[in-house]
Backbone and ligand atoms as CSV (ligand in chain L), in Angstrom:
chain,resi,resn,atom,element,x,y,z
A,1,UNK,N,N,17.656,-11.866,-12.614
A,1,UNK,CA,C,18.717,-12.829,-12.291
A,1,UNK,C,C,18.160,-14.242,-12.203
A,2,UNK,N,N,18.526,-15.448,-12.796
A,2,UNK,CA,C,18.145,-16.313,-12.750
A,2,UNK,C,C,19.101,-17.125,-11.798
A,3,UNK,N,N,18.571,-18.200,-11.251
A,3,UNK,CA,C,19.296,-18.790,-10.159
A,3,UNK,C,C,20.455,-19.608,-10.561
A,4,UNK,N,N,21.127,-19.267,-11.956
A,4,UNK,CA,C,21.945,-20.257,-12.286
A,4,UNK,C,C,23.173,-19.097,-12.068
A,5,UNK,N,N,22.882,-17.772,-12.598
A,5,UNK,CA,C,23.482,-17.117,-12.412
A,5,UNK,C,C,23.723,-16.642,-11.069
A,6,UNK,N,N,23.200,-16.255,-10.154
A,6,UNK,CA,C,23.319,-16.373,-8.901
A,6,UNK,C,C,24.427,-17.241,-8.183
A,7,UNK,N,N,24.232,-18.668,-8.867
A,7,UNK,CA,C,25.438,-19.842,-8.062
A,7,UNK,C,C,26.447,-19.360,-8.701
A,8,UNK,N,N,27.275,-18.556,-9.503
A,8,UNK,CA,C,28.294,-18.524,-9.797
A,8,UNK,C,C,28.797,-17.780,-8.265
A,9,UNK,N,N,30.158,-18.907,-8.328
A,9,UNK,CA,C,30.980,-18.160,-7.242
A,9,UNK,C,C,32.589,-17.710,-8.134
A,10,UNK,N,N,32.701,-16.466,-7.679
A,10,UNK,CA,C,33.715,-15.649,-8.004
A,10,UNK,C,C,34.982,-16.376,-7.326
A,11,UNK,N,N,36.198,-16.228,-7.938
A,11,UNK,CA,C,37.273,-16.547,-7.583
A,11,UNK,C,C,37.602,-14.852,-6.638
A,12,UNK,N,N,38.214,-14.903,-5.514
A,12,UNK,CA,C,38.394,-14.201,-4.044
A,12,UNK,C,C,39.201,-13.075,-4.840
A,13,UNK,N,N,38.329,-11.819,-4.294
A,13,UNK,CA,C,39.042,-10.345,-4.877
A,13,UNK,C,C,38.370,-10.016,-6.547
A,14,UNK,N,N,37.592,-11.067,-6.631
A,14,UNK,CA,C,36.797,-10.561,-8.616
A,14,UNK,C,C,36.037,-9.600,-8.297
A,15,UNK,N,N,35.683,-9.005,-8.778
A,15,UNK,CA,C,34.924,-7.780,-8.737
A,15,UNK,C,C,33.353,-7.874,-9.837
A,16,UNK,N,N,32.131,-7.653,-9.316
A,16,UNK,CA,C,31.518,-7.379,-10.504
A,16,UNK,C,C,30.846,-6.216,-10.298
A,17,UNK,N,N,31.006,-6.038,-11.983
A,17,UNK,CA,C,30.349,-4.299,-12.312
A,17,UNK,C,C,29.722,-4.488,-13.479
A,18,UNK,N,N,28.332,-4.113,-13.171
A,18,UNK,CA,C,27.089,-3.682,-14.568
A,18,UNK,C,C,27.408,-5.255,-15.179
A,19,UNK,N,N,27.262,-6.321,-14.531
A,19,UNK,CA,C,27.470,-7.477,-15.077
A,19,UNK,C,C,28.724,-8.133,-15.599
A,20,UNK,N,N,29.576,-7.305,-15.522
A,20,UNK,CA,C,31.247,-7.892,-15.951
A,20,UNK,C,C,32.194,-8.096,-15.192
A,21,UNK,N,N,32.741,-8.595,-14.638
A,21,UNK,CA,C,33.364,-9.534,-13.856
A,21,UNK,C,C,34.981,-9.072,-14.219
A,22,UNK,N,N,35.593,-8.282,-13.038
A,22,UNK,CA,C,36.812,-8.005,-13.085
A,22,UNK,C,C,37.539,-8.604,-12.473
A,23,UNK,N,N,39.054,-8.803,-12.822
A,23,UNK,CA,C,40.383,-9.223,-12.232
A,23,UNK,C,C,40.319,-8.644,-10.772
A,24,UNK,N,N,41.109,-9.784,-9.833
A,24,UNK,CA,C,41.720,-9.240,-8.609
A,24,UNK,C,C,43.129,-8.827,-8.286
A,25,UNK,N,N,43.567,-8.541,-9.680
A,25,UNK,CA,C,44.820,-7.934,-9.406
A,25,UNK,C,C,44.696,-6.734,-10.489
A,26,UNK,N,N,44.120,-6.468,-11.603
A,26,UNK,CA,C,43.998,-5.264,-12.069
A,26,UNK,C,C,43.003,-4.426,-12.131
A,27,UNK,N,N,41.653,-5.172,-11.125
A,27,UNK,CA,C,40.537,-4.288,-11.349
A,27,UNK,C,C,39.751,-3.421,-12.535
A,28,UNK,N,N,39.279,-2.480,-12.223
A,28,UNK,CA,C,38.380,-2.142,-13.339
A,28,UNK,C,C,39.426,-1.927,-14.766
A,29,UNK,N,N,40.705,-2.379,-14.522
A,29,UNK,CA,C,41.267,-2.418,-15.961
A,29,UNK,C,C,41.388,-3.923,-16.817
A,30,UNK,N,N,41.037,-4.812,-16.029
A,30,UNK,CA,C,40.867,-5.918,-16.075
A,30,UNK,C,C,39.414,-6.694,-15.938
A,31,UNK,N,N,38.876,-5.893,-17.405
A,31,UNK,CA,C,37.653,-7.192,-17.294
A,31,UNK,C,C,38.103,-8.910,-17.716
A,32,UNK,N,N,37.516,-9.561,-17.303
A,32,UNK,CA,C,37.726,-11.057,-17.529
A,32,UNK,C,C,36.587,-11.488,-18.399
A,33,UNK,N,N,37.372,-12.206,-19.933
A,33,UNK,CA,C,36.393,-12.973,-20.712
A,33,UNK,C,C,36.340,-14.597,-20.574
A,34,UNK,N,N,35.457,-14.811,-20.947
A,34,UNK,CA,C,35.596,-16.250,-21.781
A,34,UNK,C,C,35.866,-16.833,-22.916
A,35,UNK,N,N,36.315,-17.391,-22.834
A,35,UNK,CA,C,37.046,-18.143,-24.325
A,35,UNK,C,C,37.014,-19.352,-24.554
A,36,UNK,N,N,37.772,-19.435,-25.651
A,36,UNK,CA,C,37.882,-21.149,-25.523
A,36,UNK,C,C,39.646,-21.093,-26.765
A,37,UNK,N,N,39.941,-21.962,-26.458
A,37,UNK,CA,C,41.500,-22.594,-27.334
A,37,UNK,C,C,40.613,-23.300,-28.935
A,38,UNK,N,N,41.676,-22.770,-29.684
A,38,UNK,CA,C,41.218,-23.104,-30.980
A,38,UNK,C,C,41.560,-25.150,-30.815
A,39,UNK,N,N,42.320,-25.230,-29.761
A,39,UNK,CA,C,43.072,-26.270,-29.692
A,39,UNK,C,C,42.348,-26.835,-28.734
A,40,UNK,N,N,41.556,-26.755,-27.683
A,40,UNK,CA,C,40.868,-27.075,-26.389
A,40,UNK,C,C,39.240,-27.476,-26.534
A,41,UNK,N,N,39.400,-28.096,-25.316
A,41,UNK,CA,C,37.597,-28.072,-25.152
A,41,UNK,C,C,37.141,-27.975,-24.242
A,42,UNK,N,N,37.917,-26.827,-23.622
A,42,UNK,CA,C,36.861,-26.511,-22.286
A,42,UNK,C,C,37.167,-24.834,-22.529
A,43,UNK,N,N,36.054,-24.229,-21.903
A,43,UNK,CA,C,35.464,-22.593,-21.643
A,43,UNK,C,C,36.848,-22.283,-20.737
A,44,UNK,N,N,37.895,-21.278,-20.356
A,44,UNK,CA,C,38.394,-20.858,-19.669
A,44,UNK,C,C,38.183,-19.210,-19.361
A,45,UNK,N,N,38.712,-19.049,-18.518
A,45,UNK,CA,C,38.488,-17.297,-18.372
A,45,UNK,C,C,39.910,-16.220,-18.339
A,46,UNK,N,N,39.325,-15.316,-18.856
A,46,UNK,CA,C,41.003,-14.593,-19.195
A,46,UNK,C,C,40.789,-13.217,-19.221
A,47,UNK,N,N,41.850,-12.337,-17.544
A,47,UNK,CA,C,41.796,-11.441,-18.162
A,47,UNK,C,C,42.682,-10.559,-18.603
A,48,UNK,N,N,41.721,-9.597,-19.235
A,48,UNK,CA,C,42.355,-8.426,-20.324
A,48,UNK,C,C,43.504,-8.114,-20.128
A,49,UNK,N,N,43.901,-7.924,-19.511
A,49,UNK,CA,C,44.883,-7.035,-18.641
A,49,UNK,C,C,46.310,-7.482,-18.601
A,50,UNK,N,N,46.306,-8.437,-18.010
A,50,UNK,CA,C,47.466,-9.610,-17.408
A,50,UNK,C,C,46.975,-10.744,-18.002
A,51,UNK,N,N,46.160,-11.400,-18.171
A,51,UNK,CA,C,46.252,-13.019,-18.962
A,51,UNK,C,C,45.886,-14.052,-17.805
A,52,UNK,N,N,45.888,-13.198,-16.669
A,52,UNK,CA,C,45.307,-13.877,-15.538
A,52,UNK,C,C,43.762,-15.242,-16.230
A,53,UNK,N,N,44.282,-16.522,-15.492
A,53,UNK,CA,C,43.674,-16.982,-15.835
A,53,UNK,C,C,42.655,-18.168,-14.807
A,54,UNK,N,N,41.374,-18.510,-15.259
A,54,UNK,CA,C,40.339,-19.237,-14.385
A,54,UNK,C,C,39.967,-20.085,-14.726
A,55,UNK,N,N,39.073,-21.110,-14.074
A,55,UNK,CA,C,38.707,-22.104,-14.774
A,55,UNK,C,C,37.245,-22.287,-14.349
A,56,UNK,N,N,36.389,-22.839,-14.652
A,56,UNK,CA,C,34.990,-23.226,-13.867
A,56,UNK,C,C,34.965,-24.882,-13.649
A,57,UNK,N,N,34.264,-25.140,-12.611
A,57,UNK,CA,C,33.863,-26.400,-12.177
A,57,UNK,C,C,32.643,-26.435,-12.286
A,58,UNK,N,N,32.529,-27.417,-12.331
A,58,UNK,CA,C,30.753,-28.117,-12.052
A,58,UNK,C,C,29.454,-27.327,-11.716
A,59,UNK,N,N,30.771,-27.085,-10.543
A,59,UNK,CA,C,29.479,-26.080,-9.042
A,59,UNK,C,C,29.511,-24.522,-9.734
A,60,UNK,N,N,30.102,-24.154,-10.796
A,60,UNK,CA,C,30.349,-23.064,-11.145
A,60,UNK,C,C,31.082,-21.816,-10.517
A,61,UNK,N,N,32.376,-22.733,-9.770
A,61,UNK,CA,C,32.962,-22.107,-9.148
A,61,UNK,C,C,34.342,-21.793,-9.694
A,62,UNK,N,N,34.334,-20.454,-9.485
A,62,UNK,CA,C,36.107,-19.920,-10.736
A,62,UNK,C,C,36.898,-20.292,-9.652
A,63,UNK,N,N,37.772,-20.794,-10.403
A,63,UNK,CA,C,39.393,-21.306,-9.210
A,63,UNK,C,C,40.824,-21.494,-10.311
A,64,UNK,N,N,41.758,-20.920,-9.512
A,64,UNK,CA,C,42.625,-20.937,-10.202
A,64,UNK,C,C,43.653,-22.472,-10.152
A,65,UNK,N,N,44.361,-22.801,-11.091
A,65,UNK,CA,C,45.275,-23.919,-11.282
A,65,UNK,C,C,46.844,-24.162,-10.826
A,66,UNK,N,N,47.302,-24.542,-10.033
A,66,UNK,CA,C,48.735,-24.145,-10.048
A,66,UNK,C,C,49.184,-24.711,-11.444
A,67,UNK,N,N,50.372,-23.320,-11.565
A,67,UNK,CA,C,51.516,-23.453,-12.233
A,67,UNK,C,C,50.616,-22.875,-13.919
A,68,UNK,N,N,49.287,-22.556,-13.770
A,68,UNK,CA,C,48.349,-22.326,-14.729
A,68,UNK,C,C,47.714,-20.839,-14.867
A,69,UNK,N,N,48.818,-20.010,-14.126
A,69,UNK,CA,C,47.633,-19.008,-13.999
A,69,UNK,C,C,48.025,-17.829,-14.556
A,70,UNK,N,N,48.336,-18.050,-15.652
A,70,UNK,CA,C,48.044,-16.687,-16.900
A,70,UNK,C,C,47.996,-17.609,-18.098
A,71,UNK,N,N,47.205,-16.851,-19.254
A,71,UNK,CA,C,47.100,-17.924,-20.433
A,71,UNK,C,C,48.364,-19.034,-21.303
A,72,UNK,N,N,49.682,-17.649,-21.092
A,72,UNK,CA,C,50.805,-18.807,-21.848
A,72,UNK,C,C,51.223,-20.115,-21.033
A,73,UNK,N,N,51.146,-19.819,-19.814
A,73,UNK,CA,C,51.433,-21.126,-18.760
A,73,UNK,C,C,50.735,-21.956,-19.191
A,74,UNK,N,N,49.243,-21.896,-19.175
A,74,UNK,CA,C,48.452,-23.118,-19.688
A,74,UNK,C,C,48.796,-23.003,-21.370
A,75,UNK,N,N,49.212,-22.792,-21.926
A,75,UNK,CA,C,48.812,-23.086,-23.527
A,75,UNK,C,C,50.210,-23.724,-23.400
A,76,UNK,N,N,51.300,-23.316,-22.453
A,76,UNK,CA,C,52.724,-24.053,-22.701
A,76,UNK,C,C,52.573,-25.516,-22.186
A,77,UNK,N,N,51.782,-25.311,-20.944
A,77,UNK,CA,C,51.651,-26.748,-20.315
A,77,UNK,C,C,50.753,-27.590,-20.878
A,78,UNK,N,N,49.788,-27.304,-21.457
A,78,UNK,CA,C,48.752,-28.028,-22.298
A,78,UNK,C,C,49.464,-28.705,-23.863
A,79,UNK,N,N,49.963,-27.703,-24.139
A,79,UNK,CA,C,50.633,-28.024,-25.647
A,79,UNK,C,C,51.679,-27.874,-26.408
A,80,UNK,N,N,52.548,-27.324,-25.266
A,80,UNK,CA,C,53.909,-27.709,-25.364
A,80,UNK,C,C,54.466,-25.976,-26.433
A,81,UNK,N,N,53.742,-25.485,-27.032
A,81,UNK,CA,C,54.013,-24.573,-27.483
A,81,UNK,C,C,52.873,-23.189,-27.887
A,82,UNK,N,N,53.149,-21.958,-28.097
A,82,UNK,CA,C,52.089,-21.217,-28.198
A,82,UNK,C,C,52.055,-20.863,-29.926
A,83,UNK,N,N,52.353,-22.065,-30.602
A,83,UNK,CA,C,52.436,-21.927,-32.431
A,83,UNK,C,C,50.875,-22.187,-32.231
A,84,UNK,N,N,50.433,-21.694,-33.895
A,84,UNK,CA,C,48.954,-22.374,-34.233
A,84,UNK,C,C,47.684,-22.441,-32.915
A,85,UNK,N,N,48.003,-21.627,-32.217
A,85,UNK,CA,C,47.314,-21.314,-31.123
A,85,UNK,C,C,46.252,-19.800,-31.300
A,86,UNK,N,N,44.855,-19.800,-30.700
A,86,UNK,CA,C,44.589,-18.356,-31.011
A,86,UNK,C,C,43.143,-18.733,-30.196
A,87,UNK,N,N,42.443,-17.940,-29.811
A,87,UNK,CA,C,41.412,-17.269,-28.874
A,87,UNK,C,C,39.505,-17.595,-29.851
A,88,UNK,N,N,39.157,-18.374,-30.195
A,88,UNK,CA,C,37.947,-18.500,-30.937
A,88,UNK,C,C,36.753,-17.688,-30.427
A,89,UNK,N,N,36.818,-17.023,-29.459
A,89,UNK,CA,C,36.053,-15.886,-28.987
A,89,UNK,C,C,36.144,-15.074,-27.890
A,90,UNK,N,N,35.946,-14.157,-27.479
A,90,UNK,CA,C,35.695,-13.263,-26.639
A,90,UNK,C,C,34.408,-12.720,-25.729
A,91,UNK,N,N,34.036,-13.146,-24.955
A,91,UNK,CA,C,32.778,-12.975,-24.077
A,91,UNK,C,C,33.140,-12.339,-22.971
A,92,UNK,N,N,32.691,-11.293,-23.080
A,92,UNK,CA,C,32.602,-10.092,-22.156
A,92,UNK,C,C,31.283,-10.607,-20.946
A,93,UNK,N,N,30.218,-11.298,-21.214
A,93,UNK,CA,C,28.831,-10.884,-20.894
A,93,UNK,C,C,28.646,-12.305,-20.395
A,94,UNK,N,N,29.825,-13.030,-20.024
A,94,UNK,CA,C,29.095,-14.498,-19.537
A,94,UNK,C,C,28.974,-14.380,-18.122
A,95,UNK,N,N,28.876,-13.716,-17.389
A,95,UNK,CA,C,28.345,-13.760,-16.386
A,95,UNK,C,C,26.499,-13.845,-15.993
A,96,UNK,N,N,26.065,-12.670,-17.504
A,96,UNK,CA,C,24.762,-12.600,-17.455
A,96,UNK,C,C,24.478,-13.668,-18.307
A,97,UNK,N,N,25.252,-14.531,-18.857
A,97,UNK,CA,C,24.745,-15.284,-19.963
A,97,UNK,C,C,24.530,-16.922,-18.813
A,98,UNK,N,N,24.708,-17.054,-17.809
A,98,UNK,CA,C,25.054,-18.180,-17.648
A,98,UNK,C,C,23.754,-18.881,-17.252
L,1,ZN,ZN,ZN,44.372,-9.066,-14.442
């Protein structure tokens, strides 16, 4: 474990298992990835499950957004529509990656 990984603080009720980082509302059916908006430029987190969604700060702390917290909310509030929109990756493993 390196100490960068260590400072990550979990958003309240995440779960981690064997390095993957689950939802607090669907648990082990809900792993949470990282991504990014074909349209965006920042890393967000999303999970599987529900669309439940996170964000990171600075301090590397996941926190959620009002009025932001499943992916279509933010892609509606960000850009007004979910056309020409799509997911440029999937990261299962950024927890150990960080
Ligand atoms: Zn979930």
């Amino acid at each position: 474990m390196s100490d960068l990984k260590k400072s990550i603080k979990l958003f309240d009720g995440m779960k981690l298992i064997n390095g993957k980082v689950y939802c607090p509302l669907c648990e082990e059916n809900g792993p949470i990835f990282k991504t990014r908006l074909n349209r965006d430029k920042l890393d967000i987190y999303v999970c599987d499950e529900c669309d439940g969604l996170w964000f990171m700060n600075n301090d590397y702390v996941l926190y959620e957004k009002e009025g932001m917290q499943n992916l279509e909310e933010y892609i509606e509030k960000q850009f007004g529509d979910l056309e020409k929109t799509y997911l440029l990756y999937f990261d299962y493993d950024w927890y150990k990656e960080q």
